[in-house]
VEXDREN-2710 file (C-alpha; in Angstrom, 1 decimal):
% VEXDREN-2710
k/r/px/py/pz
1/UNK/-25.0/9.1/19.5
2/UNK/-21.7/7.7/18.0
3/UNK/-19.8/4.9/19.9
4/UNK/-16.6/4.1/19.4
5/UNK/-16.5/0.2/18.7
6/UNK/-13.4/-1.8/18.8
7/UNK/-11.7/-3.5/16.1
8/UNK/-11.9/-7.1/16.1
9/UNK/-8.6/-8.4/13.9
10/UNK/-6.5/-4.9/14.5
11/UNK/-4.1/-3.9/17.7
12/UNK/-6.3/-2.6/20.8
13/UNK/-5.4/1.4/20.4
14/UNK/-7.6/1.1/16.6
15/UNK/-11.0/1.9/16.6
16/UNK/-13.9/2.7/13.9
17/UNK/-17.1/4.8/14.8
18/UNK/-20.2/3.3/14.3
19/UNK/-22.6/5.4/12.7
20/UNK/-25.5/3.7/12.9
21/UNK/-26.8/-0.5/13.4
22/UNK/-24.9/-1.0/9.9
23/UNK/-22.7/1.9/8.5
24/UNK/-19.5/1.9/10.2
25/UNK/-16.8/4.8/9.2
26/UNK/-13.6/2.9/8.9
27/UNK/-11.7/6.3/8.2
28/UNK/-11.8/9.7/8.2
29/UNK/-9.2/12.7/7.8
30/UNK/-9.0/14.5/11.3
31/UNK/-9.0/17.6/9.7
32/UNK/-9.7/19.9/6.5
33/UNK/-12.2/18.4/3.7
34/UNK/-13.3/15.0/2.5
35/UNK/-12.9/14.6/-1.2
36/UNK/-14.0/11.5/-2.0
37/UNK/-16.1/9.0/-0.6
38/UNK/-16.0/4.9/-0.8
39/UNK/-18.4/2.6/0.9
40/UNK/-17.5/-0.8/0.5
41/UNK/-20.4/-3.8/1.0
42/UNK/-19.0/-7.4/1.7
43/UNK/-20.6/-10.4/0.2
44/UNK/-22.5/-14.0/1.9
45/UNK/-21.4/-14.8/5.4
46/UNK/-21.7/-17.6/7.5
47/UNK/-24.3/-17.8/10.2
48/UNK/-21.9/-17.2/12.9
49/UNK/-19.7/-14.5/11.2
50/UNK/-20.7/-11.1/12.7
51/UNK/-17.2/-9.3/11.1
52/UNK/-18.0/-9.7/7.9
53/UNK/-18.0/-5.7/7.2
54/UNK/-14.2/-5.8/8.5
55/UNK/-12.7/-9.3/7.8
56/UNK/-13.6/-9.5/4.5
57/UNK/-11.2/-6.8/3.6
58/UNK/-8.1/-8.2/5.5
59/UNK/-5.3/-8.5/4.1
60/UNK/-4.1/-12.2/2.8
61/UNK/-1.6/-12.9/5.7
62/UNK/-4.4/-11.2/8.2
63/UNK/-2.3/-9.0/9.9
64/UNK/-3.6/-5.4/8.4
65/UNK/-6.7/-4.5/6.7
66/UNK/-6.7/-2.8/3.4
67/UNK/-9.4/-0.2/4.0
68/UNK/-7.2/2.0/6.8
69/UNK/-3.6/1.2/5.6
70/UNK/-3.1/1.1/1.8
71/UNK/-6.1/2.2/0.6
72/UNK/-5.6/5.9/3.6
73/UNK/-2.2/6.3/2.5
74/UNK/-3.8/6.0/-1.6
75/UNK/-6.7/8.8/-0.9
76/UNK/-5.5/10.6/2.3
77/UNK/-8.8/12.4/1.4
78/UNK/-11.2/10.5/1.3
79/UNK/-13.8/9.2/3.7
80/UNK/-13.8/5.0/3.9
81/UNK/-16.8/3.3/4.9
82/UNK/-18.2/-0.1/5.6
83/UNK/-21.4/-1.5/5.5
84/UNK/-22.7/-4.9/7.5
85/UNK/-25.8/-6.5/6.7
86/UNK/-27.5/-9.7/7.3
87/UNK/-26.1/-11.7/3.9
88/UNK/-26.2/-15.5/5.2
89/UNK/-27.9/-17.4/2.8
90/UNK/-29.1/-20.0/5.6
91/UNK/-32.2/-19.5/7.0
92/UNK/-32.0/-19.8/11.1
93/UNK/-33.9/-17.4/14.0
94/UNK/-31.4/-15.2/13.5
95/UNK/-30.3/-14.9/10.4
96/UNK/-31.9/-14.2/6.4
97/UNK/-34.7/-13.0/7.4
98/UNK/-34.9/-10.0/4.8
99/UNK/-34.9/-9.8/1.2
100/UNK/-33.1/-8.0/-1.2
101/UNK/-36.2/-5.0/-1.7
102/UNK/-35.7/-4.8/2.3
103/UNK/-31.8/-4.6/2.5
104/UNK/-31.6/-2.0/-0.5
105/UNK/-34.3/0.1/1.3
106/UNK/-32.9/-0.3/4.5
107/UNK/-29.2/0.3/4.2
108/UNK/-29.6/3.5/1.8
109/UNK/-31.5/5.3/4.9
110/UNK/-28.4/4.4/7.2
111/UNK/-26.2/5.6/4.5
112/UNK/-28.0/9.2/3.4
113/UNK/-29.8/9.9/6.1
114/UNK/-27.5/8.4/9.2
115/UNK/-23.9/8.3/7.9
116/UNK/-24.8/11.5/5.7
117/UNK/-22.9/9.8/2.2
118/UNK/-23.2/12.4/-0.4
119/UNK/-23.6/15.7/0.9
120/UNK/-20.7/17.2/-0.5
121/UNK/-18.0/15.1/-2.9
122/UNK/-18.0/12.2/-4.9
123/UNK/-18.8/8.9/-3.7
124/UNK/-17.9/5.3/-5.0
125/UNK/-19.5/2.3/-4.2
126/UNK/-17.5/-1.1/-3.9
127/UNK/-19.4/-4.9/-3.5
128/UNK/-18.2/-8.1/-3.3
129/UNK/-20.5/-11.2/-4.6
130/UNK/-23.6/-10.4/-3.0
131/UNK/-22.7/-6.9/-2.0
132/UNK/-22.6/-6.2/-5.6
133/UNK/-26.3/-7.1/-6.1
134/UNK/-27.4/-5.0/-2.6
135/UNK/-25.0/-2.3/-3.7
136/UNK/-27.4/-2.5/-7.0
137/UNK/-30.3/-2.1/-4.7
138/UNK/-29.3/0.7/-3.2
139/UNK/-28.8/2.4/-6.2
140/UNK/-32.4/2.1/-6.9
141/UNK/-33.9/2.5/-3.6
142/UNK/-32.2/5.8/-3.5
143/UNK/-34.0/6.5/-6.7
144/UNK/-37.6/5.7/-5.3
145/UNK/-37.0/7.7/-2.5
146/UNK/-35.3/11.0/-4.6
147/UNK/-38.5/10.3/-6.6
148/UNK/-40.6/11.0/-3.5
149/UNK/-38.8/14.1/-2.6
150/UNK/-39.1/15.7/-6.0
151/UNK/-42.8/15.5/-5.4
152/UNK/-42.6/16.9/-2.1
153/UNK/-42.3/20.8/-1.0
154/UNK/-38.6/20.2/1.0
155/UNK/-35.9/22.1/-1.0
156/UNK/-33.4/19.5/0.8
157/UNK/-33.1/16.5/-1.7
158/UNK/-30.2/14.3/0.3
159/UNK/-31.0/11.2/-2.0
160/UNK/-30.9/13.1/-4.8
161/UNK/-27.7/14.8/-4.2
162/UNK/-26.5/11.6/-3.1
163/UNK/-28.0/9.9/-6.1
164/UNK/-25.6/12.8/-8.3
165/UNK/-22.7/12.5/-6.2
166/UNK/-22.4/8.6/-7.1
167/UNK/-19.6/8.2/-9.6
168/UNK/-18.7/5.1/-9.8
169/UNK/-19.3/1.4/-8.7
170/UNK/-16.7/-1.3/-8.3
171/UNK/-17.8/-5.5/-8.1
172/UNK/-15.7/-8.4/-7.1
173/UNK/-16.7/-11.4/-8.0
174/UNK/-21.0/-10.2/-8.7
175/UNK/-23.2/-13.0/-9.6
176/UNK/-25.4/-9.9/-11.7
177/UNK/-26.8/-13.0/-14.0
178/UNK/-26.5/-15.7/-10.9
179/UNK/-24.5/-18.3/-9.6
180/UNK/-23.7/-21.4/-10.8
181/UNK/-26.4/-23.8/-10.8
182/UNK/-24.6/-26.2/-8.5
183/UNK/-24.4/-23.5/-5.9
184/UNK/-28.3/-23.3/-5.3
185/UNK/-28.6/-27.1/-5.5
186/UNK/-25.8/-27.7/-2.9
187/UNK/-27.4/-24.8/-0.1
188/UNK/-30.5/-26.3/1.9
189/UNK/-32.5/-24.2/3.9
190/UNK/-31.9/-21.3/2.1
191/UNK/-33.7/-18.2/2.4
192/UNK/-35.1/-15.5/1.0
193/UNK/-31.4/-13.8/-0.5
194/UNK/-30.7/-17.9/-2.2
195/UNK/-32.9/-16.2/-4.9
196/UNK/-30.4/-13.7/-6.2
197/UNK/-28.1/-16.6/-6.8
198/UNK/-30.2/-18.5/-9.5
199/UNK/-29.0/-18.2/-12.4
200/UNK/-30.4/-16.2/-15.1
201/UNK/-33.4/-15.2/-12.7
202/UNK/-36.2/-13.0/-13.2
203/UNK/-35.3/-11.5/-9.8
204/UNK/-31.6/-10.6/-10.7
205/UNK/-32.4/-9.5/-14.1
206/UNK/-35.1/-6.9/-13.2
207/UNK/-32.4/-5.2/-11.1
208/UNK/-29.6/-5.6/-13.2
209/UNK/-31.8/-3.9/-16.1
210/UNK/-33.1/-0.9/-13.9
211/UNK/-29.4/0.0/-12.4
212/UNK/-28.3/-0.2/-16.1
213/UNK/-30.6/2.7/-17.1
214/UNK/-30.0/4.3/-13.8
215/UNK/-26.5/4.4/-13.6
216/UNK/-26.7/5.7/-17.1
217/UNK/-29.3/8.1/-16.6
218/UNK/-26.5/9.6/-13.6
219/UNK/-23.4/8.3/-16.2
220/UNK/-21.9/6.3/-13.5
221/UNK/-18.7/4.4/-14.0
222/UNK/-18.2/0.5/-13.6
223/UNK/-15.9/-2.0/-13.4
224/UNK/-15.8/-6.0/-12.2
225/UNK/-13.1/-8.1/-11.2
226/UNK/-13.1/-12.0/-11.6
227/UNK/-11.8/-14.5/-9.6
228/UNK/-9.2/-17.0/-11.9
229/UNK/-9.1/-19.9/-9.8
230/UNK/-12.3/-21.7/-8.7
231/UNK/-13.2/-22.2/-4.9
232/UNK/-12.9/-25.4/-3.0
233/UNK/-16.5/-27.1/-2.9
234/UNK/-15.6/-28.0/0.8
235/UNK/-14.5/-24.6/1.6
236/UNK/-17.4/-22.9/0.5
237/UNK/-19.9/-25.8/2.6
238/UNK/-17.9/-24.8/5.3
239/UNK/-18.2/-21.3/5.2
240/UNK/-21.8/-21.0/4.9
241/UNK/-23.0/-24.0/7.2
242/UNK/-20.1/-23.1/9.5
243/UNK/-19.5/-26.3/10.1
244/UNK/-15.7/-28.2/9.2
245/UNK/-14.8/-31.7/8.8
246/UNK/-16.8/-34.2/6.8
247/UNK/-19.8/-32.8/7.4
248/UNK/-19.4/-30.4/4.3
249/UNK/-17.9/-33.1/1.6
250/UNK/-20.6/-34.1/-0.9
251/UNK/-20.3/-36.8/-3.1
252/UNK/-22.8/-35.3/-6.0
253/UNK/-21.0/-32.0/-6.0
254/UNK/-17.2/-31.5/-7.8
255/UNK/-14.5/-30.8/-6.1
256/UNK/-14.1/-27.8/-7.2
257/UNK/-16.4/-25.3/-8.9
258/UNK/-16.3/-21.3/-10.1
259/UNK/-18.9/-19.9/-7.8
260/UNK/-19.6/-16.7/-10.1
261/UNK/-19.1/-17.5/-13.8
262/UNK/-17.1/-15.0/-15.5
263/UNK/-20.1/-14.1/-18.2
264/UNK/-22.2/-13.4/-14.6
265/UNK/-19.3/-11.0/-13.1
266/UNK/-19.2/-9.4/-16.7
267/UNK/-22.4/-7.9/-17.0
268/UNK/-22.5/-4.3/-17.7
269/UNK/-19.1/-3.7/-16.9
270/UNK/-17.0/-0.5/-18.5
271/UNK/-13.9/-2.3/-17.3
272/UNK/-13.6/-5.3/-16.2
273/UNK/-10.1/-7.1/-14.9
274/UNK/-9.1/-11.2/-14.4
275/UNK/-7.0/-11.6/-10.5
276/UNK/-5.2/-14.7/-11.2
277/UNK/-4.4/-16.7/-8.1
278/UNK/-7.3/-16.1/-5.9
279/UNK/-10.5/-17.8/-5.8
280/UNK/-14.4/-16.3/-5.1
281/UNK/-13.1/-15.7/-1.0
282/UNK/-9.2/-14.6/-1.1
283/UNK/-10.5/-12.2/-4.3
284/UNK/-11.3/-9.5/-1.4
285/UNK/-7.7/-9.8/-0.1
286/UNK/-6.1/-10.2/-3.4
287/UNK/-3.5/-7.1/-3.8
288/UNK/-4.5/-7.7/-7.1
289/UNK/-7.8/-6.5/-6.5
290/UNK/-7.1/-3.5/-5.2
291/UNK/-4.7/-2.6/-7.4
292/UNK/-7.5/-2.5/-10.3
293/UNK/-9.5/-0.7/-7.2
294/UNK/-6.9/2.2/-6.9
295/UNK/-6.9/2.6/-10.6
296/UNK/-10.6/2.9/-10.8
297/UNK/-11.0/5.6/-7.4
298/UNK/-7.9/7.5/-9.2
299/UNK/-9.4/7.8/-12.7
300/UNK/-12.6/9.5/-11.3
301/UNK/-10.5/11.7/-9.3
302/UNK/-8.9/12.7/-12.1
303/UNK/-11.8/13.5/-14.1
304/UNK/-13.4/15.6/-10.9
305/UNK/-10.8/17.2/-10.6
306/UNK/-10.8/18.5/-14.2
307/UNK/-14.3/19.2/-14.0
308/UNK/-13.7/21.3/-11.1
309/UNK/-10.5/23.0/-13.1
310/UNK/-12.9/23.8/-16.2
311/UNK/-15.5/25.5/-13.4
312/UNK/-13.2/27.5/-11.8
313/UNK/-11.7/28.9/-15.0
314/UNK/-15.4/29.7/-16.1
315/UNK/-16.1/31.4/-12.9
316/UNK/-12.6/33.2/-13.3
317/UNK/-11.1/32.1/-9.8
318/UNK/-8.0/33.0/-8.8
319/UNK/-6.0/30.1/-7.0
320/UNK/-3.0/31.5/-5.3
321/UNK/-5.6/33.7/-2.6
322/UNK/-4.1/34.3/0.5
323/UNK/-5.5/32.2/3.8
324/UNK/-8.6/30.9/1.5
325/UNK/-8.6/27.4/2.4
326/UNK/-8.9/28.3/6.0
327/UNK/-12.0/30.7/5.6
328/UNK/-13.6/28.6/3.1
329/UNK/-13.3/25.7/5.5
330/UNK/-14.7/28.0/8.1
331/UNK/-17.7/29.0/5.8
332/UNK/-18.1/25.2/4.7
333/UNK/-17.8/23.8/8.4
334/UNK/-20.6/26.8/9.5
335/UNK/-22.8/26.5/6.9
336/UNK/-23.4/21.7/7.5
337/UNK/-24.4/22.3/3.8
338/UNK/-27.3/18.9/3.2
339/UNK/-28.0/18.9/6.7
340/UNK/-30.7/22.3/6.6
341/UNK/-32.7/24.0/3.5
342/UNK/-30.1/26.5/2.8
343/UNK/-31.9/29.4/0.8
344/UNK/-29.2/31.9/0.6
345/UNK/-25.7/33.0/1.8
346/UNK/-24.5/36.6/2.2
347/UNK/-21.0/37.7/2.6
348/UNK/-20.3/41.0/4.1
349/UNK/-17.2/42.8/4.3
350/UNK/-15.4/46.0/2.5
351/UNK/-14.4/46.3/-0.7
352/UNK/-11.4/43.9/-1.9
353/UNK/-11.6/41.8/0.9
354/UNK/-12.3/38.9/-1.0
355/UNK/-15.4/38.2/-0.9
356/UNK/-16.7/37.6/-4.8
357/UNK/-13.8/35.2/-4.4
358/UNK/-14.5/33.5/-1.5
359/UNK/-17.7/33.2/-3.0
360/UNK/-16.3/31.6/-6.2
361/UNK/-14.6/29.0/-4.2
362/UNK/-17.7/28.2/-2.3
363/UNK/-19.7/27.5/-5.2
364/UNK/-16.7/25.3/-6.6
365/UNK/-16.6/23.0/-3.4
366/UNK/-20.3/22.4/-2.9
367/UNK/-21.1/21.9/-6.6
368/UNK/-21.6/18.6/-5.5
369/UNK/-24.9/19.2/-3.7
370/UNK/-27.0/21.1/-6.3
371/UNK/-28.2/20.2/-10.3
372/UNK/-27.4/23.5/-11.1
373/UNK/-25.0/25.9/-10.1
374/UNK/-25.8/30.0/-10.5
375/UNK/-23.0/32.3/-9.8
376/UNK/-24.8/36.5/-10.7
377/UNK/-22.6/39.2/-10.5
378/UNK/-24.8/42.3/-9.6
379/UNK/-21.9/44.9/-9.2
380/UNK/-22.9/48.8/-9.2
381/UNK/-27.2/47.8/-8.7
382/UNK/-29.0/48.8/-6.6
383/UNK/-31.1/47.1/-4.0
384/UNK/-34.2/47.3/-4.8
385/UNK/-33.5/46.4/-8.6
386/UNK/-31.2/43.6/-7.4
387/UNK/-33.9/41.8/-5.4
388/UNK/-35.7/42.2/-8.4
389/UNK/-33.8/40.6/-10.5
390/UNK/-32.8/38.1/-8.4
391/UNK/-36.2/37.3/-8.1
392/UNK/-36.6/36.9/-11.9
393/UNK/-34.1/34.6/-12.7
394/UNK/-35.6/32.2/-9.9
395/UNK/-38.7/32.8/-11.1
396/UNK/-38.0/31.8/-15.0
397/UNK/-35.6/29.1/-13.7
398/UNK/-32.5/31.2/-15.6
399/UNK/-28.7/30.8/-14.8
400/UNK/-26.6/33.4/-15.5
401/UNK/-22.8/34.6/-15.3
402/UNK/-21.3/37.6/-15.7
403/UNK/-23.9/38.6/-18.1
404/UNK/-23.9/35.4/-19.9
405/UNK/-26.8/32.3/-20.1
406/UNK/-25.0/29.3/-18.9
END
């Protein structure tokens, strides 16, 4: 069941549902389709902080948040969540208990099979520090499990669809080759996610290289933003022992230091962009950021939307059709296409109703959830020798339109 949990930081009348123990949906349009979809994974917290999945995105004077104010009036569309996760790097009763292999594993069930991410449009992925390494994780613990189901007999595939759906992935401030060295020298009693930090570690490199070839293999988009200014040593102690005062001042350690170097944040990035003025924290807050953020979810909307253009014109769609957004909502909404093995759809109705077209546009919105798409036009046939050949081109694993081998 959903509940409706209160926002911590925002006025009392805002609210975001949870969807499950760590998927929260900060927005979502009350009505009509979803066209895109961004999950956004915050970084290390401190052992106290359970707001992490929220406060991290505030704003810089901490009155708004960016997820449900500029980034709903950017992509009115689209569908924002947020994802919180055990990431304190201090191990305690209560806190680090997991590793990376479980987190990844873990939080990709919530997302596919709980908060149902990637059924039906794009999806973009967004990490900060640490977030960018389990957002890595993910990646590939989606893969292992579509793996599974393309051995299986299920014709539903969610983490493969979600797995094609994924367009894009967007790091703040990613240690993908490790911290700096002082980082994992200054943290006692660290735990099992300290690990990731090392710099140049086998760990950290085994992922980085496997989401490399993955996010090829799906030609996924990247792109990495870097912190200018380094962080306060003090700050940072503070944050993760959450502890203030003189406690946190050491007198081996500088005073300041660049928590991810830029070489780290770098790594296997298609674009990558410097914030000036910000350090490894305020980064997450930095309009800056989201500016190159914006710029990143708009390019890929772009090119989707051309994709779609170029398969509607090959599918010869008509767009000015009267009342079709309203019936192919209807169909869409009727149908909860991922959520049951669909095997076929039939459209009834007399002649130059609209339903070849209707039909068309179906098959243009859902593309999404299927490797391949087959549109067959079997005009003047007759039963019997339409089954038939229906039943061939399954059988030989042919796609066809309009006469044509596509």
């Amino acid at each position: 069941m959903l509940r409706l949990i209160q926002k911590t930081f925002m006025e009392p009348s805002c609210f975001i549902c949870r969807l499950s123990e760590s998927v929260f949906e900060v927005f979502r349009p009350s009505e009509g389709y979803i066209d895109l979809e961004i999950v956004f994974l915050h970084g290390f917290q401190s052992k106290s902080d359970t707001d992490s999945s929220y406060r991290t995105w505030m704003k810089a004077d901490g009155s708004t948040n960016w997820l449900d104010t500029s980034l709903v009036e950017s992509f009115p569309r689209a569908r924002i969540l947020s994802v919180s996760y055990d990431s304190s790097l201090i191990t305690s009763p209560c806190t680090d208990r997991v590793d990376l292999y479980l987190l990844g594993e873990t939080l990709v069930q919530s997302l596919v099979d709980l908060a149902s991410v990637g059924r039906t449009c794009p999806v973009v992925l967004v990490g900060h520090c640490l977030g960018g390494m389990v957002l890595k994780k993910i990646a590939l613990s989606a893969e292992t499990l579509a793996n599974q189901e393309r051995s299986g007999p299920s014709f539903s595939r969610p983490y493969e669809t979600f797995l094609r759906n994924v367009k894009g992935a967007f790091f703040l401030s990613t240690p993908s080759l490790g911290a700096n060295v002082p980082i994992t020298s200054l943290v006692t009693q660290g735990g099992p996610l300290l690990k990731n930090l090392e710099l140049l570690g086998n760990e950290s490199a085994r992922i980085n290289a496997e989401f490399a070839k993955l996010r090829r293999q799906w030609k996924w988009k990247t792109y990495g933003v870097f912190a200018a200014n380094e962080t306060e040593t003090t700050k940072f102690l503070q944050y993760i022992y959450d502890i203030g005062g003189s406690d946190c001042e050491s007198d081996s350690a500088p005073r300041y230091l660049s928590i991810v170097p830029e070489a780290s944040a770098r790594t296997d990035m298609d674009g990558f962009g410097v914030i000036s003025g910000v350090d490894h924290f305020t980064i997450c807050q930095s309009s800056g950021s989201f500016a190159h953020l914006i710029n990143f979810l708009t390019k890929i909307k772009t090119e989707e939307a051309q994709n779609a253009m170029q398969l509607q014109q090959f599918f010869g769609l008509h767009s000015k059709i009267l009342d079709l957004d309203h019936r192919l909502n209807s169909v869409i909404e009727n149908l909860e296409l991922g959520k049951a093995e669909l095997l076929g759809l039939a459209l009834v109705g007399i002649d130059g109703i609209g339903k070849s077209t209707l039909a068309k546009q179906v098959v243009n919105t859902t593309r999404h959830q299927f490797e391949y798409i087959c549109l067959v036009e079997l005009e003047n046939v007759d039963r019997s020798r339409r089954s038939r050949m229906l039943g061939m081109l399954v059988a030989q694993n042919l796609v066809y339109s309009s006469g044509r081998r596509v």
